[in-house]
C-alpha positions as CSV (number, residue, x, y, z in Angstrom):
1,X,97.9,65.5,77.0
2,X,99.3,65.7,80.2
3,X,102.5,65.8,81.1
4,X,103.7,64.7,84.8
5,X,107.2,65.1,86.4
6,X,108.5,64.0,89.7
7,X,110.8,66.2,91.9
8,X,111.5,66.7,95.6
9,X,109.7,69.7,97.4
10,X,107.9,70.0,100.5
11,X,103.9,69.4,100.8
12,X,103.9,73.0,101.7
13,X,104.9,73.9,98.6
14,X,102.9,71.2,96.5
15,X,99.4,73.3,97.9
16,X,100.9,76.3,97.7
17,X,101.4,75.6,93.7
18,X,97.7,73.7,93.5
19,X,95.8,75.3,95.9
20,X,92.4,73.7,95.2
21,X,94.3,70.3,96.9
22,X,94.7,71.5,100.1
23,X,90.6,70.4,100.5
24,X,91.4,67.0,99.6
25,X,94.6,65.9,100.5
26,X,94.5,65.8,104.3
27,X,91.8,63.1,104.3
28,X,92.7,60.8,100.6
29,X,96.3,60.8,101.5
30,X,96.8,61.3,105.4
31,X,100.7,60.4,104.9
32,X,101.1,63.2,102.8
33,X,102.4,65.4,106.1
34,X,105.4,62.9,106.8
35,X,106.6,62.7,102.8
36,X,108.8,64.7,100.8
37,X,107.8,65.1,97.3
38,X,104.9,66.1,94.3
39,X,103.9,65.9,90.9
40,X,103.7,68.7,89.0
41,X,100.4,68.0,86.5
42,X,101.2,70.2,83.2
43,X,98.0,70.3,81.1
44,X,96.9,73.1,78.7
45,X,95.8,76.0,81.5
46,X,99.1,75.4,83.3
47,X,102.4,76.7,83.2
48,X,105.7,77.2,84.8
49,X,105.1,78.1,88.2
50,X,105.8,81.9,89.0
51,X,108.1,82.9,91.9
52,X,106.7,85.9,93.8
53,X,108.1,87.9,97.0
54,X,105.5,89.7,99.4
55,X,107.7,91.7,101.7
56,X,105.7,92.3,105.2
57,X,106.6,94.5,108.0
58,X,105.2,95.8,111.3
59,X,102.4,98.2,110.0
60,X,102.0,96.6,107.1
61,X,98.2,97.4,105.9
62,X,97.0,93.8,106.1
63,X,93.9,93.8,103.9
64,X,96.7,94.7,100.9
65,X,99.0,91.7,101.9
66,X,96.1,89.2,102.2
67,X,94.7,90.2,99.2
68,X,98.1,90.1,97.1
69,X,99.5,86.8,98.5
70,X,95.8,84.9,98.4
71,X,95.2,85.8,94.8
72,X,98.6,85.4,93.7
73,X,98.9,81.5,95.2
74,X,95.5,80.9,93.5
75,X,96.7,81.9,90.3
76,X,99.2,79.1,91.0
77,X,102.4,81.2,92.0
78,X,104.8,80.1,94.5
79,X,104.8,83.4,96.9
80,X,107.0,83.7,99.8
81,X,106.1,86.3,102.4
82,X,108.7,87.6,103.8
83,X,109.8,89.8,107.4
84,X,111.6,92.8,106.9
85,X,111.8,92.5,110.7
86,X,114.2,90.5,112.8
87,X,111.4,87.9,113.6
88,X,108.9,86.0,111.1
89,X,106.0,87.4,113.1
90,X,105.0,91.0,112.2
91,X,102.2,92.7,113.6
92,X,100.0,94.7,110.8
93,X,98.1,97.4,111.4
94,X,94.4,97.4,113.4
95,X,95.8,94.1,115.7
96,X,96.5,91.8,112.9
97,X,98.9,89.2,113.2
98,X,100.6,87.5,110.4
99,X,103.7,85.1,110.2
100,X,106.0,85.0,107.5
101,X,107.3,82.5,105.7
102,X,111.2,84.0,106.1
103,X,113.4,86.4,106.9
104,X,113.4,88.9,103.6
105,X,117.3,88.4,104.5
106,X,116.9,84.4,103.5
107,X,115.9,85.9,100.2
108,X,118.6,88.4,98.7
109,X,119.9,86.0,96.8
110,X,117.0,84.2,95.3
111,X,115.0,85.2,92.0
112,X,111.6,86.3,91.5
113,X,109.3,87.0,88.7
114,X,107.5,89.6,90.5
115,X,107.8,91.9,94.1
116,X,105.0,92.7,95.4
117,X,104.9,95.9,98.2
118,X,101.5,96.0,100.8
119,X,101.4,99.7,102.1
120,X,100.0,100.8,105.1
121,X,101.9,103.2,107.7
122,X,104.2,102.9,109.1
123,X,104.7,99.4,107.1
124,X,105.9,101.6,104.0
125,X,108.5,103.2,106.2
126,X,109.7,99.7,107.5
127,X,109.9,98.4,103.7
128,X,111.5,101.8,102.8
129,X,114.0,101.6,105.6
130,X,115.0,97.7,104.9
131,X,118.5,98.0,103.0
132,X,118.2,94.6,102.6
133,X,114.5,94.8,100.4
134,X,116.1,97.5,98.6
135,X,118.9,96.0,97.1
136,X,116.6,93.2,96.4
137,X,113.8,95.4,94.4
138,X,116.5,97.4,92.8
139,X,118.4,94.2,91.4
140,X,114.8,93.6,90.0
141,X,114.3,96.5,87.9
142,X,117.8,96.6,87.0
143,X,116.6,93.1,85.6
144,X,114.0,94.2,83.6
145,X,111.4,91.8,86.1
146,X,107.9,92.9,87.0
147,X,107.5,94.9,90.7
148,X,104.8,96.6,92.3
149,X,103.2,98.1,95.3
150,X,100.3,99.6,96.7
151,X,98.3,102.4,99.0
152,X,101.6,104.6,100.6
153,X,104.2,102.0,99.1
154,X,104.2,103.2,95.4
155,X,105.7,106.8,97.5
156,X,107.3,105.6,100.6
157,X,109.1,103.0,99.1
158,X,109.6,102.9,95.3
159,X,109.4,106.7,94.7
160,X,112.3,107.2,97.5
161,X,114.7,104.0,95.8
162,X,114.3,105.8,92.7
163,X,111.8,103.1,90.8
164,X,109.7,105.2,89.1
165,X,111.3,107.9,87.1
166,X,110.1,108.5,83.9
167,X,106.8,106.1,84.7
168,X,103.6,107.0,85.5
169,X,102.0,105.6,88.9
170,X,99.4,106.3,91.3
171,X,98.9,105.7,95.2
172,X,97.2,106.5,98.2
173,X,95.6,110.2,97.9
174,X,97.6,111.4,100.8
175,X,100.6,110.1,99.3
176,X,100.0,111.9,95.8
177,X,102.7,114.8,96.6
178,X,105.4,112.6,98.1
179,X,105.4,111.0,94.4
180,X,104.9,113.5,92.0
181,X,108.4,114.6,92.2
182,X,109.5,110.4,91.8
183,X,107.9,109.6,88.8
184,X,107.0,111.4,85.5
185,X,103.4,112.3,86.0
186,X,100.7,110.6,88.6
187,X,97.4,109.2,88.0
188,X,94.4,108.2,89.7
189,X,93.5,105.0,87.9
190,X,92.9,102.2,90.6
191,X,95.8,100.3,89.3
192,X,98.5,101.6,87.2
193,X,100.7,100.1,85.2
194,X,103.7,101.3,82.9
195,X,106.2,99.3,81.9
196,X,106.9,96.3,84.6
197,X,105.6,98.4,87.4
198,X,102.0,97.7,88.5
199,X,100.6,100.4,91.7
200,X,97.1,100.6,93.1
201,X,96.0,103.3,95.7
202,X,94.5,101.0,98.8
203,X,93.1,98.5,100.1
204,X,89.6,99.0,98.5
205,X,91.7,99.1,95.3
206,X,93.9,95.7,96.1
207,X,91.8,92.4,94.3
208,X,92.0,94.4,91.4
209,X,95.6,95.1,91.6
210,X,96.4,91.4,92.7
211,X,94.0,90.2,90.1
212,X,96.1,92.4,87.3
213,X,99.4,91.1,89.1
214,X,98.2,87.3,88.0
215,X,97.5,88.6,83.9
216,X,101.0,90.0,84.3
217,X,102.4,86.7,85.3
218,X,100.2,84.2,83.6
219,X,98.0,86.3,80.8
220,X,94.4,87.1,81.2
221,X,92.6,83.9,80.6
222,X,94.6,82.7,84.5
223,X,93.7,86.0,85.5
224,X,89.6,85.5,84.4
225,X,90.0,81.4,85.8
226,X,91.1,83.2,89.5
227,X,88.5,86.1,89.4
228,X,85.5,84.4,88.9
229,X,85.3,82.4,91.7
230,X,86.6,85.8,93.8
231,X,83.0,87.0,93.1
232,X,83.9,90.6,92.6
233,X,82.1,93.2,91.7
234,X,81.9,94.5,88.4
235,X,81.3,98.4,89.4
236,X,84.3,99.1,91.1
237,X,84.3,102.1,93.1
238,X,80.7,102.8,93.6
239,X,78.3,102.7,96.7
240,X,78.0,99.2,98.2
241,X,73.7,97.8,99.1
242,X,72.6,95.2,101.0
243,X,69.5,93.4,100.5
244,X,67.5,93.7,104.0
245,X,64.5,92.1,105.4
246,X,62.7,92.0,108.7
247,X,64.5,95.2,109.9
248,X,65.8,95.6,113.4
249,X,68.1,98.0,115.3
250,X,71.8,96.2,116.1
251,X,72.2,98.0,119.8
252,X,75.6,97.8,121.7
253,X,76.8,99.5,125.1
254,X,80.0,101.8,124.7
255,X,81.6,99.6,121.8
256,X,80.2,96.5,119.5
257,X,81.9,93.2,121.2
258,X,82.6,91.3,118.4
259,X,84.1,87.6,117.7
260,X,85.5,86.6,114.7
261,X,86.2,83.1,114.7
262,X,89.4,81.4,112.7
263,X,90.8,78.7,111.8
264,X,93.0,76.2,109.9
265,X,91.5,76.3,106.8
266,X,89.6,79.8,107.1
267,X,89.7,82.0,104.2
268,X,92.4,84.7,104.7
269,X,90.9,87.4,102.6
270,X,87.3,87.4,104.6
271,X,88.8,86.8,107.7
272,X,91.2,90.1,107.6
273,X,88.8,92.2,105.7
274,X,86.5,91.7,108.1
275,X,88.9,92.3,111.8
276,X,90.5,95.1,109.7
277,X,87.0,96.9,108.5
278,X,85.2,96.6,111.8
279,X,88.6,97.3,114.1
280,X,88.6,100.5,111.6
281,X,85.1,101.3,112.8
282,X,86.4,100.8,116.3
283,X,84.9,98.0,117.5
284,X,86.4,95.7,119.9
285,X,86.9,92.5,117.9
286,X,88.1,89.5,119.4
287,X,89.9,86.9,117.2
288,X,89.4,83.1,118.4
289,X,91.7,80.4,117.4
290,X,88.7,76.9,117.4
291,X,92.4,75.2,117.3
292,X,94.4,74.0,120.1
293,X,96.6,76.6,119.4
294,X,96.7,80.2,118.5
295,X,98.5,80.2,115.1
296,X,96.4,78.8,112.4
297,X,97.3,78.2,108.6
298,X,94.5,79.4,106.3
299,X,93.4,78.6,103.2
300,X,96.1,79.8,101.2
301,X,98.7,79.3,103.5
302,X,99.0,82.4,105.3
303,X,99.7,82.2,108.6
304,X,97.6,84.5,111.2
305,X,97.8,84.4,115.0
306,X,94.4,84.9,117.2
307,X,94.1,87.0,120.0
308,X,92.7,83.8,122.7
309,X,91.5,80.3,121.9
310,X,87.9,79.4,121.6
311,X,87.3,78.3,125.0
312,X,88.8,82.0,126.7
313,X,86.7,83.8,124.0
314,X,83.3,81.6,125.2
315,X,83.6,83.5,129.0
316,X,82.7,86.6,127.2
317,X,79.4,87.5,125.6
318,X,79.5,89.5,122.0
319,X,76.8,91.9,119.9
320,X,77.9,90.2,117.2
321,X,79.7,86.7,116.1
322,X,80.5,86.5,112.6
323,X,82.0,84.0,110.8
324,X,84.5,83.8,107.8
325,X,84.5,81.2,105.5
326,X,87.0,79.0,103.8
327,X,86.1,75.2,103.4
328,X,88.3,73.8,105.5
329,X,87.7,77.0,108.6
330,X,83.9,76.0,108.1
331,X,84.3,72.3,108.6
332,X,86.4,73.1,111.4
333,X,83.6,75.5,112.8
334,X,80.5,73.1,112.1
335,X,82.4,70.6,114.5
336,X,83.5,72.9,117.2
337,X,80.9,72.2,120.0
338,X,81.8,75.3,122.0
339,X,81.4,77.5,118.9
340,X,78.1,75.9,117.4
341,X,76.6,76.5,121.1
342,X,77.9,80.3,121.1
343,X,76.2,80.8,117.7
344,X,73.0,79.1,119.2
345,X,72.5,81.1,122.3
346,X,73.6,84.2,120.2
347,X,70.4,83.3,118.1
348,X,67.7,82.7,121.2
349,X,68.5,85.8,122.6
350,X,68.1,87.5,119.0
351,X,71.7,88.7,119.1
352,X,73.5,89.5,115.4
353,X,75.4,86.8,114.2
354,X,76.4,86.1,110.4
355,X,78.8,84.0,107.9
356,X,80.1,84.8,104.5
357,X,81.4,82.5,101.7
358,X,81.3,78.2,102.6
359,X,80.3,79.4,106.6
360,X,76.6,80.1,105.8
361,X,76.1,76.5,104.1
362,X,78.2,74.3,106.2
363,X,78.0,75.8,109.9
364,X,74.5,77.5,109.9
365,X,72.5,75.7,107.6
366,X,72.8,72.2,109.0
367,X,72.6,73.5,113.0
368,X,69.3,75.2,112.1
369,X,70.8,79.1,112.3
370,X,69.0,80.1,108.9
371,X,65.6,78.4,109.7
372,X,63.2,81.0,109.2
373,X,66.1,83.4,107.8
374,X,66.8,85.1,104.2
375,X,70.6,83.5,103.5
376,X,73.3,83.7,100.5
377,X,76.4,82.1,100.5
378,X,79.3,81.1,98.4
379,X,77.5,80.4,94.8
380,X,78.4,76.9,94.7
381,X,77.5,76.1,98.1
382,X,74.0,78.2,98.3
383,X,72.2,74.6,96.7
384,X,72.8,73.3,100.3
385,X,70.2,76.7,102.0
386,X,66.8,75.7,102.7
387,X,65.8,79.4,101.3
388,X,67.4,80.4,98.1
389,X,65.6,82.9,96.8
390,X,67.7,85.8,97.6
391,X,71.0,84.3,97.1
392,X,71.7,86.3,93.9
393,X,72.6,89.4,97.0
394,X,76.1,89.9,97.8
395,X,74.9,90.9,101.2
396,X,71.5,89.7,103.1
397,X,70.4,91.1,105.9
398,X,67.6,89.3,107.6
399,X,66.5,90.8,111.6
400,X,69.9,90.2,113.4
401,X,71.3,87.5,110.7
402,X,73.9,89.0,108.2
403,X,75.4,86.6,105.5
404,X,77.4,87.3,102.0
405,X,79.2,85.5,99.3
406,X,82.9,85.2,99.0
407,X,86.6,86.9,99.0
408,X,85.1,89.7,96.3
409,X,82.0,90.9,98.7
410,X,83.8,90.7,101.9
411,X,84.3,94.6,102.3
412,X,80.8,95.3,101.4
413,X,79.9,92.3,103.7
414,X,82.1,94.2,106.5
415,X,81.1,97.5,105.8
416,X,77.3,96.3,106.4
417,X,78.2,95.5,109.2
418,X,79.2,98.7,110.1
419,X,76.0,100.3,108.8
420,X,74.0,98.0,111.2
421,X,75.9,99.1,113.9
422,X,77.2,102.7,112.7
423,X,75.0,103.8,110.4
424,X,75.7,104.1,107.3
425,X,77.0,107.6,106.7
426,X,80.3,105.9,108.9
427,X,80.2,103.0,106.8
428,X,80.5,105.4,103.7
429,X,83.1,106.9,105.2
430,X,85.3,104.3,106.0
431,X,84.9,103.0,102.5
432,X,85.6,106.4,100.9
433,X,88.9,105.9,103.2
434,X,89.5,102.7,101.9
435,X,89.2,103.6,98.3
436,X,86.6,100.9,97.8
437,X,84.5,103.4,97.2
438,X,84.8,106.8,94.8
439,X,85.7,109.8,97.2
């Protein structure tokens, strides 16, 4: 049986609680954008919707936030991410650029069922230094309601307001010694949790920590219905491969030029994994709005800004442009003309291009960019490749084409990358760094 009740909220907030409509409502029900209200469909899998707070801050890490916000609004929670800054816009750490929804002020009066910390320096310190997040997260324990945090924040910010006594926790390795003395004993599980305190270590730790934020709030059958289609990986912490074939060397003067491609629509998660990862390695990555503007909303309603539009970014030429996915990003990308003819000169002069997740099937496929070409994609999309048989690989590496699967392979997607570039002694270093690998 289902049960169906009407109540005024804001489309915003009707995708943020069904995500899988954002696909479809923009072309069934075009006057959706100018009306004020939703349904809220109860059936068996459902439940009350959970309220969550992501606090964000300059130098937040933003692989952590993405991770945490995207999972948790697929899980069906109604997150706001909010500035501990004076402005909405907060600029992350390695060039990233995220929007929030409000002012963490706007909040201090508003309940949650969960508060949820990204770390990253000196983002930890910002959260930390935020009187008004404080008062907020202590009010929550005091409360008895779930709160976590992640990489330096478990330290920084919960060890210093006094959060952890007499729990045990874990964090980022160089944090260890700043919270022994906050809590009663550390660990080094990938996520901890004792009591209604969830930590994690980094950002190679984070899906697993957002994923066991979601069983926290909704119980482990939401938490298997959200991580399935993340396409994780079931070893955590051990060395990445990549399926190769038709070898070449990726070449670059001084620095790889790289273009990373966005749009409305794009998947969050890929999109900052990869500019994160490959800014780590210290490439010069250049983010391109294929909107009219430079803000886009992606999949899950996080709002990132781009360094130029599409047309500045075409004056330029790159050793590599790689694309993330995200239904709703790809179909934007498929129909961008200037993009399509970037990716197709890229090709005849046998430069490195690539795609993860729904990019692969609908923006290289059907423009003839895999012709020839080993391919995988996102597992329900791979039925549209022309070549299938090695789409079982998280990553494929095929001459100067590189494609992967979704959210979960995104790092090992990125970190191939690397490899191609780096080698991959660099690339095993960097994931060593990020935790997504054992040290």
């Amino acid at each position: 049986m289902v049960l169906i009740s009407v109540r005024h909220v804001t489309p915003h907030s009707l995708l943020r609680q069904f995500p899988l409509t954002q696909q479809f409502l923009p072309k069934q029900i075009p006057s959706l954008k100018n009306r004020i209200f939703s349904f809220t469909a109860t059936a068996t899998m459902s439940s009350t919707s959970k309220k969550v707070l992501a606090p964000v801050a300059n130098g937040s890490e933003p692989i952590e936030a993405a991770i945490t916000i995207d999972v948790l609004r697929r899980s069906g929670a109604d997150v706001t991410v909010a500035s501990v800054e004076k402005q909405l816009r907060v600029d992350a750490c390695h060039g990233v650029k995220i929007v929030a929804d409000a002012l963490v002020s706007d909040c201090r009066d508003a309940v949650f069922d969960l508060i949820a910390l990204p770390g990253g320096m000196p983002g930890a310190t910002n959260l930390k230094e935020s009187e008004v997040l404080e008062s907020i997260v202590k009010k929550q324990a005091s409360a008895g309601r779930l709160y976590a945090a992640v990489c330096a924040s478990p330290a920084v910010a919960l060890g210093s307001w006094g959060l952890l006594k007499g729990l045990k926790a874990t964090c980022y390795p160089s944090f260890m010694e700043q919270l022994a003395p906050a809590c009663a004993s550390t660990v080094e599980s990938r996520v901890q949790q004792d009591g209604k305190v969830v930590t994690s270590r980094g950002p190679g730790t984070t899906m697993e920590f957002a994923v066991a934020l979601v069983e926290q709030l909704y119980g482990k059958e939401r938490a298997d219905e959200v991580s399935g289609p993340l396409v994780m990986r079931a070893n955590h912490g051990d060395e990445y491969t990549i399926a190769e074939f038709n070898p070449i060397q990726w070449t670059f003067d001084n620095s790889p030029q790289i273009l990373v491609p966005i749009a409305n629509g794009s998947e969050e998660m890929e999109a900052v994994m990869i500019i994160d990862i490959l800014r780590r390695a210290k490439a010069n990555v250049v983010v391109a709005s294929v909107e009219d503007k430079l803000e886009i909303l992606a999949s899950r309603q996080i709002k990132l800004v781009a360094d130029v539009l599409i047309d500045e970014a075409a004056k330029l030429s790159y050793d590599l442009i790689v694309l993330p996915g995200g239904l709703g990003g790809a179909q934007a990308f498929a129909k961008s003309d200037k993009l399509v003819n970037m990716l197709k000169k890229q090709k005849e002069s046998n430069r490195p291009y690539g795609a993860i997740c729904a990019s692969p099937a609908l923006v290289l496929e059907p423009h003839g960019l895999l012709k020839g070409k080993k391919a995988t994609a996102f597992p329900a999309m791979c039925n549209k490749l022309s070549d299938q048989s090695e789409i079982e690989n998280r990553v494929v590496v095929d001459g100067n084409l590189i494609t992967s699967r979704g959210p979960g392979t995104s790092m090992e997607f990125a970190l191939a990358i690397v490899e191609k570039f780096f080698g991959r002694n660099k690339a095993l270093e960097l994931a060593k760094i990020m935790l997504f690998t054992h040290a």
